[in-house]
N, C-alpha and C positions, 0 to 999 in steps of 0.2 A: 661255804656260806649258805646258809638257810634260806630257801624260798620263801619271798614273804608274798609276792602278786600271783594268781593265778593267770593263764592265757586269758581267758575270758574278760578278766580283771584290766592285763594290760591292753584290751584291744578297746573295750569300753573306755579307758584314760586316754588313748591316742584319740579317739572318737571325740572326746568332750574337749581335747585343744585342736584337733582340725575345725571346731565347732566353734570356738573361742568361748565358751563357758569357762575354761581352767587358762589362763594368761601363766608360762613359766616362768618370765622372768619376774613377775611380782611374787608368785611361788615362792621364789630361790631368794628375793628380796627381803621378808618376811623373820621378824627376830623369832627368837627359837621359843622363846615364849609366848609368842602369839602365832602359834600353828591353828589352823582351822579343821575339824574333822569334814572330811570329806566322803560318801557312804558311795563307795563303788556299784554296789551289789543295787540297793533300794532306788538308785538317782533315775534321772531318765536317761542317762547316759549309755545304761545297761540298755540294751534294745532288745534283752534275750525273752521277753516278760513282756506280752498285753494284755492288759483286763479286761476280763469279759468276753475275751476273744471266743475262749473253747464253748460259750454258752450260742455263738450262730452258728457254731458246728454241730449242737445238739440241737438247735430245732432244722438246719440240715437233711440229721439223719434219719427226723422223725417223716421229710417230706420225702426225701429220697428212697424210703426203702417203701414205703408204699407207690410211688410210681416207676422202682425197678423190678419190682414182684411183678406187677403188672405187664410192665413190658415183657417178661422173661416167662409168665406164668409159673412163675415159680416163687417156692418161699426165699425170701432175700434178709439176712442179716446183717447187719453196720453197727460196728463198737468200735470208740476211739482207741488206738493205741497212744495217741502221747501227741503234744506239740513241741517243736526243736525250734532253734535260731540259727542260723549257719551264715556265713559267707558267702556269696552265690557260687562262686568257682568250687569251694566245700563242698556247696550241696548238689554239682553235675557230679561231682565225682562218688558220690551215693548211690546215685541213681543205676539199678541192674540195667543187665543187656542181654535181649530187646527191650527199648519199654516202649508205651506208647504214650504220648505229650499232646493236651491240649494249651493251644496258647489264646489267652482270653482278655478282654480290656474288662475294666469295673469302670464302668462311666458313671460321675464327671471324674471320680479321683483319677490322679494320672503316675504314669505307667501302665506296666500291662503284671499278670499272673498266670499260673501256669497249673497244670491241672497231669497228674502222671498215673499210669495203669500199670502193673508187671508184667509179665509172658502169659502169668499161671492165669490172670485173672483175664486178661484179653481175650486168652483161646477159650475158659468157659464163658464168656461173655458171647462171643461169635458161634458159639458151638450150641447155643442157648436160644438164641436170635435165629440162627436156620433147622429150628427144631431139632439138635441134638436133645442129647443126653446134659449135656454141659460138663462134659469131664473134659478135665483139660490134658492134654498129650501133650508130651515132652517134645517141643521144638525143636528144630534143629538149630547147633550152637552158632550163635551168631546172624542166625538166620533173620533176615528183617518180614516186619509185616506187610502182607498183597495189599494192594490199592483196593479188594475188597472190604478185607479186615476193618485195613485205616475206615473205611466211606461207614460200615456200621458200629465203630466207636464213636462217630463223630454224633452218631447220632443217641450213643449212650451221653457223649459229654454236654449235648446239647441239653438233655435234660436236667442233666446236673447241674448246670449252669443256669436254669428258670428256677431249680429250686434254692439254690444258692443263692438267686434275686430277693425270692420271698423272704429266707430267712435273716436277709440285711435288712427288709422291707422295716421293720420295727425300730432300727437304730438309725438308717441311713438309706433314704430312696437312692437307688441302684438299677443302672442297667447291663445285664451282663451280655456278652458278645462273643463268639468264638471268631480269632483272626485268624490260625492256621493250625493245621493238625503236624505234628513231628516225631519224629520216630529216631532223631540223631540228635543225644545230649549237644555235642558241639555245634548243633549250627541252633542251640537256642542262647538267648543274648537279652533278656530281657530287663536286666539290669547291668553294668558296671562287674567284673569278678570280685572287688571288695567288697561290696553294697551289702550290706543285712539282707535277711527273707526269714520270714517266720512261715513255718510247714506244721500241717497236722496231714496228720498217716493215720488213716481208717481201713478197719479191716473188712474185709466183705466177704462173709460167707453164704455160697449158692449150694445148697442140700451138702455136698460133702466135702467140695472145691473150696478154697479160703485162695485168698490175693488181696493186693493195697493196693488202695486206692490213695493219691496222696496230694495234699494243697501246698502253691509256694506262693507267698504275697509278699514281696517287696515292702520294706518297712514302711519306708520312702510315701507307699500309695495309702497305708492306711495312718501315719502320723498326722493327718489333717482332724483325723476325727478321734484321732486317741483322747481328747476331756471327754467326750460324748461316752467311751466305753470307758472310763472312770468314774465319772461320775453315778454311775449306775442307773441304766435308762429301762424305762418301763419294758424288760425283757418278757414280765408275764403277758404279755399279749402274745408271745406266741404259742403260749400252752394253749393251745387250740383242743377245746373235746373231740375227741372221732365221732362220739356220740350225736353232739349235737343237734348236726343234720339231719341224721336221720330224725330226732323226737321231733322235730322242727316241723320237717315234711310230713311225718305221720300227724301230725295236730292239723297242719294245712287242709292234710285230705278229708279230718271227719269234721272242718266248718261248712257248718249248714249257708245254702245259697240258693233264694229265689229263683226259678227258672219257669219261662211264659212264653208263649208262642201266640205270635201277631198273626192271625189270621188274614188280614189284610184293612183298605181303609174305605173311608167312604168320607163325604162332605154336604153335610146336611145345613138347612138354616135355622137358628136360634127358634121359630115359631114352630116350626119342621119337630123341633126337640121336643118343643113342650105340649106338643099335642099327640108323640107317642103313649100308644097303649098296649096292654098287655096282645101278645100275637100278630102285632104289626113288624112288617118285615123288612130289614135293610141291605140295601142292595151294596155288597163291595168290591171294589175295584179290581179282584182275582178272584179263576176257580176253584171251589176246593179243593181241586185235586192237583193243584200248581203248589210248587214248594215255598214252604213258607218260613221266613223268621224267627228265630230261636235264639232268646234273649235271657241271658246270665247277670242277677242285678242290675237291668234296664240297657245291658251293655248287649248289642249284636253278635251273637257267636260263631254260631251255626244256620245253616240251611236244612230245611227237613218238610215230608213228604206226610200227610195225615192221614191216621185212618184207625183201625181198631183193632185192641188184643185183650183176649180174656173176656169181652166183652167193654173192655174199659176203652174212653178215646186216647190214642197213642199217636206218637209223632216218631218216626224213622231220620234219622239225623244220615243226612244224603252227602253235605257237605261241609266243607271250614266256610264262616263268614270272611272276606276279607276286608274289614272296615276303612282301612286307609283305598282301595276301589272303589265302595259303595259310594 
């Protein structure tokens, strides 16, 4: 007999009657001339497919690999390999050994997600972090990671995880969380072994070393907001210029700003005023040689000490004003 359903095909039809979208006995009910097409593949019953999804993986990896460079001082590459849908029990039994597992909440959506590292990419990751080289050595088999290792992964996953905030930041305010670090597929549980997860597998190459990096998110936690990435939501906000800042700041630096120094005060009377003439002399409340106020568009900045350079009258900036004391 010829296969007419794919696996995939039959898990998404058990899917849409545990759902009660598809009723079998009206099905079965149904004269033979009025069958209804029903699109396995395009419905939302398929869970294997989200829109828009791989687009906050790309601005992700635009945030990530500029604050993994950084940490690592090295040059750092991130290119998507693909996104999958699997089974959750499927996708433990994917995962190489050793690996190392972060497990993380997306607040408010609920459930949790999971965040996975290989061998290759841990050891130059650690080997990177206490100024190696970042080559990574062949482990021993089976060998699990030292409570070193795990303590500065945690603190690669941590970053991954602020940047992983921002790049929902545009579709959906988010807050990410790291709940525990794991290193044994079986004692992770974050969903049901039937439950859907949608993964993206990113490659990371450190100068010569490559390793995956890789995402598991529970259908379940992001179906609340799947019309949002349907509907197609202002994602160019997050093409951010690298540029920009910098012009930004250089423009800042050459705005011209009045700058005047209070020599100090004095309180004279109204008749006192009008009866100054030229080479008459006023007496103020400091000496000249006491530090005096230094005012940025009328705003108190600095503290500073008078006197002369070049010939010219100059003031020595001695201290910061602190105007919330003053």
């Amino acid at each position: 007999m010829e296969k007419i359903l794919s696996k995939a095909e039959i898990e998404a039809l058990l899917n849409a009657v545990f759902e009660g979208r598809i009723e079998p006995e009206k099905e079965l009910s149904k004269a033979e001339g009025s069958i209804e097409t029903y699109d396995l593949i395009n419905s939302d019953a398929h869970k294997g497919f989200v829109p828009n999804l791989d687009i906050i993986y790309d601005s992700f990896i635009r945030y990530n690999r500029v604050n993994l460079s950084n940490r690592l001082r090295k040059s750092v590459e991130i290119k998507k390999i693909g996104a999958r849908s699997y089974k959750f029990d499927d996708f433990l039994q994917t995962l190489p050994s050793p690996v190392c597992m972060g497990i993380f909440k997306i607040e408010p959506l609920k459930g949790a997600a999971l965040i996975s590292f290989d061998s290759t990419l841990v050891l130059s990751l650690v080997d990177s972090l206490l100024g190696g080289t970042g080559s990574a050595k062949v482990p021993i088999a089976n060998r699990m990671f030292t409570s070193i290792e795990v303590r500065l992964m945690e603190k690669i996953v941590g970053d991954a995880l602020q940047d992983l905030e921002k790049a929902w930041a545009p579709l959906y305010a988010t807050h990410m969380s790291l709940l525990r670090m794991e290193m044994n597929p079986r004692l992770v549980n974050i969903v049901p072994p039937e439950y859907q997860i949608v993964t993206m597998t990113l490659k990371i190459q450190i100068d010569d070393v490559s390793g995956n990096m890789m995402f598991a998110v529970p259908f379940m936690t992001i179906d609340p907001i799947r019309d949002k990435l349907k509907t197609g939501m202002q994602f160019d906000l997050m093409a951010i210029d690298p540029q920009w800042s910098f012009r930004l700041s250089n423009e800042i630096l050459e705005a011209p700003m009045e700058a005047a120094v209070e020599m100090g005060n004095a309180s004279i009377t109204l008749r006192e005023l009008l009866d100054l003439a030229p080479g008459d002399t006023i007496m103020l409340d400091q000496a000249c040689s006491s530090e005096m106020i230094v005012k940025i568009e009328g705003v108190p900045k600095y503290f500073g000490i008078p006197g002369v350079k070049h010939g010219n009258k100059a003031i020595q900036i001695s201290k910061i004003c602190n105007t919330r004391g003053q």
